[in-house]
MDTraj code that builds the backbone (N, CA, C; nanometers):
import mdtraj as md
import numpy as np

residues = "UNK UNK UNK UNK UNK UNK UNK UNK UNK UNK UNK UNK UNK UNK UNK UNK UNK UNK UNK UNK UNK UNK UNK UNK UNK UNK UNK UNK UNK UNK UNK UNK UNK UNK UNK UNK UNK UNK UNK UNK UNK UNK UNK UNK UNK UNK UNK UNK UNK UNK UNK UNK UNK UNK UNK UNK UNK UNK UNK UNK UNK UNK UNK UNK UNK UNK UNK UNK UNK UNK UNK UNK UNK UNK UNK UNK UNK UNK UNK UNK UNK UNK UNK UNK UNK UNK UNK UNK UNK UNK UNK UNK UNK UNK UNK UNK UNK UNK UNK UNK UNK UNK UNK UNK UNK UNK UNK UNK UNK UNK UNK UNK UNK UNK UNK UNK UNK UNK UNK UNK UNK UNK UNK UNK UNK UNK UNK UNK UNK UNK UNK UNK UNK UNK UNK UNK UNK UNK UNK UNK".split()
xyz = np.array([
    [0.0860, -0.1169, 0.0000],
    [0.0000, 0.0000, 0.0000],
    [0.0907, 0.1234, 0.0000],
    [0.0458, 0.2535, -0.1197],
    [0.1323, 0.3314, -0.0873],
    [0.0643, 0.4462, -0.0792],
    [0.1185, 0.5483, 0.0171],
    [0.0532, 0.6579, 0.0516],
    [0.0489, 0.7467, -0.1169],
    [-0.0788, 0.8021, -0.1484],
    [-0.0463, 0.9120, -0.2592],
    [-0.0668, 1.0637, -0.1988],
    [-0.1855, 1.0752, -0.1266],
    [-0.2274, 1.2085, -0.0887],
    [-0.2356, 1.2418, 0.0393],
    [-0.2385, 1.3014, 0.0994],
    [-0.2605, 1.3599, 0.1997],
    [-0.3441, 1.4980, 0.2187],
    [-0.5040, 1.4987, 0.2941],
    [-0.5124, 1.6374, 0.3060],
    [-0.5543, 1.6218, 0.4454],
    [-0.5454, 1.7520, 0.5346],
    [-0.5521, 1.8019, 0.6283],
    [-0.6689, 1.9300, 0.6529],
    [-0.7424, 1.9399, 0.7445],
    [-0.8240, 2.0519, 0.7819],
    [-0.8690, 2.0070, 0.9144],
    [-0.8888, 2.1892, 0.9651],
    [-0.9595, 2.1812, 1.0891],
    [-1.1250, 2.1780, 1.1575],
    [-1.1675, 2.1366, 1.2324],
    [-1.3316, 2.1491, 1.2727],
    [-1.2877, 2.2192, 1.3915],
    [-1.3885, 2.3505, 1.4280],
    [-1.3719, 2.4030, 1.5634],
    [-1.5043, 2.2871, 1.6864],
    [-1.4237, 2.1879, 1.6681],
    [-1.5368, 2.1098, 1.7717],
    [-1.4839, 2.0048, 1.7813],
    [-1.5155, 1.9739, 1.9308],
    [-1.4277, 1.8255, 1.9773],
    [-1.4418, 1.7322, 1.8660],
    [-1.3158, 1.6243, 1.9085],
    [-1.3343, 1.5122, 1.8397],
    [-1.4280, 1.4086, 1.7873],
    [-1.4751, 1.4274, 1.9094],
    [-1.6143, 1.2751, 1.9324],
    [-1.7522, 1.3233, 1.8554],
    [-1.7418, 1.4810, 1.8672],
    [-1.8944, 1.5587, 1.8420],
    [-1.8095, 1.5574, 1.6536],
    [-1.6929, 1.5834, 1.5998],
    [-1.7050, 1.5688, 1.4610],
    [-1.6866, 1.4537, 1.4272],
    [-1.6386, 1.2966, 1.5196],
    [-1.6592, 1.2099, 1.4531],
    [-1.8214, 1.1196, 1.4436],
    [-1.8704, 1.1564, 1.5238],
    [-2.0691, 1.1500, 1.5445],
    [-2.1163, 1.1942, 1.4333],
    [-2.0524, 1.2584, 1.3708],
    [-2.1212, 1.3456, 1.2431],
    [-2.0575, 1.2564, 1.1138],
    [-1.9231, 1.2238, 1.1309],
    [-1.8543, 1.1942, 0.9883],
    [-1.8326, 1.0339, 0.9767],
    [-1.8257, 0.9804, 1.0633],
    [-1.8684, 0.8435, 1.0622],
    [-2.0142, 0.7801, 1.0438],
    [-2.1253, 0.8598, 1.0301],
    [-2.2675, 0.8586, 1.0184],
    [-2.2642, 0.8561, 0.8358],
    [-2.2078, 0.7053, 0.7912],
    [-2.1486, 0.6854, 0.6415],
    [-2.2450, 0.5941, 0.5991],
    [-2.3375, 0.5743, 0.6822],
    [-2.4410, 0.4581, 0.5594],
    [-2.5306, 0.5853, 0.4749],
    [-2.5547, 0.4859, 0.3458],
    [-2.6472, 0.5697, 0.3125],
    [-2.7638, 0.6147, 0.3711],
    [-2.7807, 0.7285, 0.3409],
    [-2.9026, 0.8537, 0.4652],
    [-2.8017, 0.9155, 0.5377],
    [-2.6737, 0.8913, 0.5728],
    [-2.6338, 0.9407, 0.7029],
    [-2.6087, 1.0649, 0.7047],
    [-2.5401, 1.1072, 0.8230],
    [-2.5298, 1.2725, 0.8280],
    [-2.3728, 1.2824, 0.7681],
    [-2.3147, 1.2207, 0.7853],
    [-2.1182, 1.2327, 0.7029],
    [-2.1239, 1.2991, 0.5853],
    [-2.0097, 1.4149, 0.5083],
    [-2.0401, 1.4194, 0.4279],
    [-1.9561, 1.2953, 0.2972],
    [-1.9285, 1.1724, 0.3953],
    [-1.8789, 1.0575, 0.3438],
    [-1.9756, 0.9311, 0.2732],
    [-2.1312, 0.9879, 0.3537],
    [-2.2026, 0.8625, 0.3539],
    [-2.2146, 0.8299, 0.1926],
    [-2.2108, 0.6905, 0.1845],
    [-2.2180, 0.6407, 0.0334],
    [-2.3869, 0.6486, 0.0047],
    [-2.3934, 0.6648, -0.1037],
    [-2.5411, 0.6503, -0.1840],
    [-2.5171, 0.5338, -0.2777],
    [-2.6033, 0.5014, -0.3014],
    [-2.6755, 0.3439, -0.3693],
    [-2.6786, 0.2615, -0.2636],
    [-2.7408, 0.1546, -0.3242],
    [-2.7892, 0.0384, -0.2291],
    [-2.6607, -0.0726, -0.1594],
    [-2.7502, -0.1124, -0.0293],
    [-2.6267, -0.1966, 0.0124],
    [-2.6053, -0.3176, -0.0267],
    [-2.5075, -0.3762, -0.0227],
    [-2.4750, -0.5184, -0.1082],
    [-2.4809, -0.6232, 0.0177],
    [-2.4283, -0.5820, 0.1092],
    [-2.3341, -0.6344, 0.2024],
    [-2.3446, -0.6108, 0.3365],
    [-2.3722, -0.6432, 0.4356],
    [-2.3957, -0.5594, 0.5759],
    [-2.3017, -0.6579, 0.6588],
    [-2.2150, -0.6035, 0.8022],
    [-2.1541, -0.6928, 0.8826],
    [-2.1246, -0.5884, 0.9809],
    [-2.1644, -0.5436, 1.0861],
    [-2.1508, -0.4800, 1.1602],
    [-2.1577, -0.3249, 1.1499],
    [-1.9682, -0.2830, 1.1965],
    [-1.9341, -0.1275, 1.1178],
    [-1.8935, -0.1102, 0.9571],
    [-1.9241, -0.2496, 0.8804],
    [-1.8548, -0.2535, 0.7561],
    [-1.9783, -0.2877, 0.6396],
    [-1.9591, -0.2029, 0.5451],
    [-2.0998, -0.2733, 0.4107],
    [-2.0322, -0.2531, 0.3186],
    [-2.0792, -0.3020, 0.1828],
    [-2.0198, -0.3040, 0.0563],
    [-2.1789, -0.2294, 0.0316],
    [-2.1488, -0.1179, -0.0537],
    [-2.2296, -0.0890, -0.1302],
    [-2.2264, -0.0214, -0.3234],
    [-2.2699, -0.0144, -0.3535],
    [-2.2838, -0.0163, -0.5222],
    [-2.2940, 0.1250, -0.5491],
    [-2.1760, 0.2074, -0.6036],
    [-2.1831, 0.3152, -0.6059],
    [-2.1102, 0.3358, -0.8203],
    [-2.2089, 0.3676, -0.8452],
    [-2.1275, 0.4580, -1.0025],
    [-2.1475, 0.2319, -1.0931],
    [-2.1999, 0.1983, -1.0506],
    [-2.1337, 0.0274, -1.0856],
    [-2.0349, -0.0329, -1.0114],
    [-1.9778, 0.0233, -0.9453],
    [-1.8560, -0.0290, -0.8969],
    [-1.8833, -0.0862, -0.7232],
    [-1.8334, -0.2080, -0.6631],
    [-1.8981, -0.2133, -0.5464],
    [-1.7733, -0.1064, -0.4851],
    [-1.7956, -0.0806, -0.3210],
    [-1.7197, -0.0322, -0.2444],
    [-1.7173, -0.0618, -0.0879],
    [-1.6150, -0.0813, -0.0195],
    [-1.6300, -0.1377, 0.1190],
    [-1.5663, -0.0431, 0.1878],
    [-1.6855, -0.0199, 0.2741],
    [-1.7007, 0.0904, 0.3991],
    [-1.6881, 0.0408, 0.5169],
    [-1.5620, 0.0568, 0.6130],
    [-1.5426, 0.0550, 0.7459],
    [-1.5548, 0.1228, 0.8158],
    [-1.6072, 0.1288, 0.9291],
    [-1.5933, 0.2253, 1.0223],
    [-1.5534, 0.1606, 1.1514],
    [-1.4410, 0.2448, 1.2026],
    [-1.3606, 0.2692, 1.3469],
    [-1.3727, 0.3541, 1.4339],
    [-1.4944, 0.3006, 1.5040],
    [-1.5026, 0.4043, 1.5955],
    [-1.3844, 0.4500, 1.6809],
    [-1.3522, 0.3670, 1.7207],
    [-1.1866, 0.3692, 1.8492],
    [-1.0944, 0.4572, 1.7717],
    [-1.0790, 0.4509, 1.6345],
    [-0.9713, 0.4805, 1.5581],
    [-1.0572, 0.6963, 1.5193],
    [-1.1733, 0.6680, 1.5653],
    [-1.2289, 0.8017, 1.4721],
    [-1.1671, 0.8089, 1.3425],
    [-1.2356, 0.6577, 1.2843],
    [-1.2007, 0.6719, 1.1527],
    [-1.2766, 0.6009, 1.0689],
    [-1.3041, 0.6235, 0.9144],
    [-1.3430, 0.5229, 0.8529],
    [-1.3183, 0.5497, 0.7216],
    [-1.3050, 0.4413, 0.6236],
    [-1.2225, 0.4229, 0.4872],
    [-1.2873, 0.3528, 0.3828],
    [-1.2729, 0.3824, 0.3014],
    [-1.3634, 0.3685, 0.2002],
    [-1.2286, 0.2839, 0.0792],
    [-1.2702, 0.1871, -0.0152],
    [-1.2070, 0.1221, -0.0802],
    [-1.2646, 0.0362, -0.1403],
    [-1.1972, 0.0712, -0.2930],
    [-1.2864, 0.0035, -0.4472],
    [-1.2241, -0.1203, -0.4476],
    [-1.2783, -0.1456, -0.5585],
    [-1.1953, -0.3249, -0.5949],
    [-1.0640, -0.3023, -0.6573],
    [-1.0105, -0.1736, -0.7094],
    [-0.9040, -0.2113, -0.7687],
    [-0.7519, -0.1515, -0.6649],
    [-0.7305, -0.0194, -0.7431],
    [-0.6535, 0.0438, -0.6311],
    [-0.6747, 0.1246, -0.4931],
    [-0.7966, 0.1541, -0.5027],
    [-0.8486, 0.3008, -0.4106],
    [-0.8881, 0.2246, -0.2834],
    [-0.7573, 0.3463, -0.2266],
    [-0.8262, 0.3189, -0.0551],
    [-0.8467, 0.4769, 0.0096],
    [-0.9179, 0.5053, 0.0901],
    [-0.9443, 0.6748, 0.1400],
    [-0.9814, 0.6292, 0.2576],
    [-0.8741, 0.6921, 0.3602],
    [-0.8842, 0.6993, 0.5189],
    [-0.8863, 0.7901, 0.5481],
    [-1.0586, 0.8793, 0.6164],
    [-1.0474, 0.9855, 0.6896],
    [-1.0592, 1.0003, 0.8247],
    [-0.9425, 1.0307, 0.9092],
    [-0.9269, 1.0850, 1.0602],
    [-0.9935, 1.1301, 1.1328],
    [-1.0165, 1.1462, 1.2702],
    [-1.0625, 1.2856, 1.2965],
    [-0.9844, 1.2303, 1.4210],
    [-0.8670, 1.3911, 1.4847],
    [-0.7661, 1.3536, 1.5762],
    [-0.7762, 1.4775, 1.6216],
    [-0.7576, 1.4834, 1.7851],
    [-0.7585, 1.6493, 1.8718],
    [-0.6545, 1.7094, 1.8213],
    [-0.7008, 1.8367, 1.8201],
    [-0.6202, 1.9429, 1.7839],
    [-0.6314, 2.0257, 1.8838],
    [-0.5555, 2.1974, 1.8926],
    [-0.5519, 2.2427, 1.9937],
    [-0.6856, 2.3456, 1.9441],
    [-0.7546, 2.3487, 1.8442],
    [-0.8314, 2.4244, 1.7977],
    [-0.9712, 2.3806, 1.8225],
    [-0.9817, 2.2099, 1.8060],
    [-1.1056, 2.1635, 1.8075],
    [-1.0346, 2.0399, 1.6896],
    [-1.0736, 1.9775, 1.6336],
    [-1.0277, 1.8746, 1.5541],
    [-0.9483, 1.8959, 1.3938],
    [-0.8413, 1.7976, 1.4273],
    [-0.7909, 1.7847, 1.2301],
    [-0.8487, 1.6469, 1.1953],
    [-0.8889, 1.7234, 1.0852],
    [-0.9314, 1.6022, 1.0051],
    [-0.8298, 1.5456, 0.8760],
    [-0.7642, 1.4335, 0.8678],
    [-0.7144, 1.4107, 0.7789],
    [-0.7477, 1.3060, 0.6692],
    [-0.7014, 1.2961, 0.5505],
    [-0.7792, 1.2291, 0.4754],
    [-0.7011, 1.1913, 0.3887],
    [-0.6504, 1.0630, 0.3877],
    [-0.5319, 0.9878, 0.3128],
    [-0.5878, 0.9318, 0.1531],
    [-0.5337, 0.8817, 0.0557],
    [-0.5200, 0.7823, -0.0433],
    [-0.4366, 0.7150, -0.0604],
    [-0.4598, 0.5845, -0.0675],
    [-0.3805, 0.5176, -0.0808],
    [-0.3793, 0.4547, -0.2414],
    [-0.2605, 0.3787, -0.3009],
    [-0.2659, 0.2502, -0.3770],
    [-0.2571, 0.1195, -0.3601],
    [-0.3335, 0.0698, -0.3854],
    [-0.3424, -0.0473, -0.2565],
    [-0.2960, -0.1850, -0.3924],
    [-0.3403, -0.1277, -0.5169],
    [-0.2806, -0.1919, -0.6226],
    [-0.1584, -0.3550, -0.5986],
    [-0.1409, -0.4237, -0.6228],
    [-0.0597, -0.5202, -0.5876],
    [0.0365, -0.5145, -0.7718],
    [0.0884, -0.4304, -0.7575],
    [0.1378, -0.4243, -0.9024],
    [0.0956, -0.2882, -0.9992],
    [0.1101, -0.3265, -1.1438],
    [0.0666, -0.2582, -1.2200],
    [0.0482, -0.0693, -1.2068],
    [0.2122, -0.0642, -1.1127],
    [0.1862, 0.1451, -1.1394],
    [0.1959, 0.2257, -1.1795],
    [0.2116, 0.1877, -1.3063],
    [0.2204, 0.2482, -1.4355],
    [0.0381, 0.2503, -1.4625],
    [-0.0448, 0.1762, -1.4251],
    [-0.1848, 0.1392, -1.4892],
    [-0.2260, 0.3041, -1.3987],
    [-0.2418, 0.2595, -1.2715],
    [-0.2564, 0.3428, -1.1596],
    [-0.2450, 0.4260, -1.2063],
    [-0.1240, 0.5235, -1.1904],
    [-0.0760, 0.6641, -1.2351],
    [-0.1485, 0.7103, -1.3518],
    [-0.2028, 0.6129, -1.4012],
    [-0.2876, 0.6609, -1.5118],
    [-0.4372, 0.7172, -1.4858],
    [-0.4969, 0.6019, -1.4261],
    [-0.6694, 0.6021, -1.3831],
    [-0.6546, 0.6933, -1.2743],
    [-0.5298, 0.7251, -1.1284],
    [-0.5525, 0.7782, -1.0245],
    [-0.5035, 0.9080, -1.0735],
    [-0.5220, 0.9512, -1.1500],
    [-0.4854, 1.1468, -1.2030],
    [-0.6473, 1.2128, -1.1452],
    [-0.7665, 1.1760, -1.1973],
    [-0.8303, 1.2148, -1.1763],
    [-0.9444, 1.2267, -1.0553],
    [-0.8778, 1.1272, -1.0086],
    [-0.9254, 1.1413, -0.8462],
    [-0.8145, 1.2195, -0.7833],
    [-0.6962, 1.1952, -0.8279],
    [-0.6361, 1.2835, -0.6902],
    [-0.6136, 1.3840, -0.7495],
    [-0.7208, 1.4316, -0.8568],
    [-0.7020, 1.6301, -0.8973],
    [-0.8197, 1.6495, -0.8539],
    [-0.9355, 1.5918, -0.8331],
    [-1.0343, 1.5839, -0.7505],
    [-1.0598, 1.6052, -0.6191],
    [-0.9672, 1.5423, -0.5430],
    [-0.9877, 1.5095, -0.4194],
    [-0.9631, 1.6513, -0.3513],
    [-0.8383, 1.7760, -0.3297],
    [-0.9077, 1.8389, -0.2569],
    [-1.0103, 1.9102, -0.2688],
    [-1.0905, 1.9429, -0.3786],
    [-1.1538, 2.0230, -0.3915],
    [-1.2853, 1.9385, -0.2915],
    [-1.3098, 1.7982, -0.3238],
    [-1.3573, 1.7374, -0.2722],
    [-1.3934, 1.7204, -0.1011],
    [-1.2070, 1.7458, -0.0310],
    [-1.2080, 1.7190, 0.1046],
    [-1.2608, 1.8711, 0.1590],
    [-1.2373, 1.9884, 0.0451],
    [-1.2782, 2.1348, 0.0999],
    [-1.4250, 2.1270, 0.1248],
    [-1.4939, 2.0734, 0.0383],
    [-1.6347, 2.0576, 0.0065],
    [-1.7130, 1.9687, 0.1725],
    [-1.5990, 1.8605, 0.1517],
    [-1.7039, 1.7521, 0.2492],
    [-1.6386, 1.8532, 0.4492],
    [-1.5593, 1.9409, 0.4261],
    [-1.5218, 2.0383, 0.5547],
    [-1.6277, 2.1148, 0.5366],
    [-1.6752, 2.1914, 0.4187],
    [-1.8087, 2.2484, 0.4539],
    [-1.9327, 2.1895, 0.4880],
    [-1.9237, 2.0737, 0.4603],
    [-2.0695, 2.0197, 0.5152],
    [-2.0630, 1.9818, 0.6421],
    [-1.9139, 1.9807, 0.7062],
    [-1.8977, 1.9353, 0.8323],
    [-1.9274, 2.0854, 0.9453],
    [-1.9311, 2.1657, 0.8839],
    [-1.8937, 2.3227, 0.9294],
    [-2.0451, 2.3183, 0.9389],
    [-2.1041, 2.3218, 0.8208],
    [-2.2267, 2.3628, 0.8308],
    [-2.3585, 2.2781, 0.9243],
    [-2.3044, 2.1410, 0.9301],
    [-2.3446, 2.0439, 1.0350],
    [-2.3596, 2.0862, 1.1854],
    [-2.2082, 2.0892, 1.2229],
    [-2.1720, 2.1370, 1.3657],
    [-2.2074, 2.3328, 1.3564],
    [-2.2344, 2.3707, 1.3380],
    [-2.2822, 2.4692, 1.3248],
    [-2.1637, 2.5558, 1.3724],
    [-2.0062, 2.5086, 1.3324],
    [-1.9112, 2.5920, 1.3936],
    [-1.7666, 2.6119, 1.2611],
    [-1.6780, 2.6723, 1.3005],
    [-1.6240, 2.6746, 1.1517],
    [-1.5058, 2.5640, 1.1388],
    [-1.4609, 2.5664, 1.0410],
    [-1.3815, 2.4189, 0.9349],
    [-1.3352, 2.5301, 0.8405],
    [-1.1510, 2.4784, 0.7795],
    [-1.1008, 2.5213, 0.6756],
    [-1.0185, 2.4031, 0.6948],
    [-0.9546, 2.4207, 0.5270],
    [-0.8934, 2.3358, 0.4757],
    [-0.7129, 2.3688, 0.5229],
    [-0.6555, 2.3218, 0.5457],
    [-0.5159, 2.3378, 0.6293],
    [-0.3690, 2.3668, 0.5299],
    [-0.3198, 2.4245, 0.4495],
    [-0.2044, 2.4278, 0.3110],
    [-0.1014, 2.3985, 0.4073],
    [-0.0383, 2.2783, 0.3090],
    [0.1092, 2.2869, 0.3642],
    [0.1765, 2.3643, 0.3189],
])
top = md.Topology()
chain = top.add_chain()
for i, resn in enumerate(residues, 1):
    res = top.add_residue(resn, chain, resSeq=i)
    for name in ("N", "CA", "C"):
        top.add_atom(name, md.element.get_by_symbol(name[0]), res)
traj = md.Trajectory(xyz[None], top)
């Protein structure tokens, strides 16, 4: 597995109160993670569900204030939520989880990871606008 991305942002609100919100990933939920389409799969904190055609398997860690999302081929996405001195960072990894072939990768993963922050800015505003307190996105 190899790390590709990394993004970072803050929630002005404890940990537990933004992971109540962002771990709430089944479809309906309040996250702005929760998957839409139907479920395939149910087993506790984990479902496969059918998103775009493609299935996808959703974990959630509560202990970890975390949960990750991952396709059948390369894509894995782990988002955080860890104390800060502000109120919470949220971080939000990609991985290649690929067993080979990264030349294929580098190809198909351009457009998710030119995607993705605009994406992680987006799913901080719904977290902002949730907790009714403020969230920005963090530049290294």
């Amino acid at each position: 597995m190899t790390e590709l991305l990394v993004l970072r942002g803050v929630v002005e609100a404890a940990p537990d109160r933004v992971a109540a919100v962002l771990l709430d990933v089944w479809p309906g939920g309040r996250s702005p993670l929760a998957v839409a389409g139907p479920v395939e799969h149910a087993d506790g904190d984990e479902f496969v569900a059918i998103r775009d055609g493609s299935r996808i398997t959703v974990t959630v860690d509560r202990a970890a204030r975390s949960v990750s999302q991952q396709g059948e081929w390369w894509y894995r996405g782990v988002t955080t939520v860890e104390p800060d001195p502000r109120g919470s960072r949220v971080v939000h990894r990609i991985y290649n989880i690929a067993p080979g072939h990264r030349w294929a990768v580098r190809m198909v993963s351009r457009g998710p990871l030119h995607a993705a922050p605009t994406a992680f800015a987006t799913q901080l505003e719904q977290l902002s606008r949730e907790l009714g307190v403020a969230a920005w996105v963090e530049l290294d």
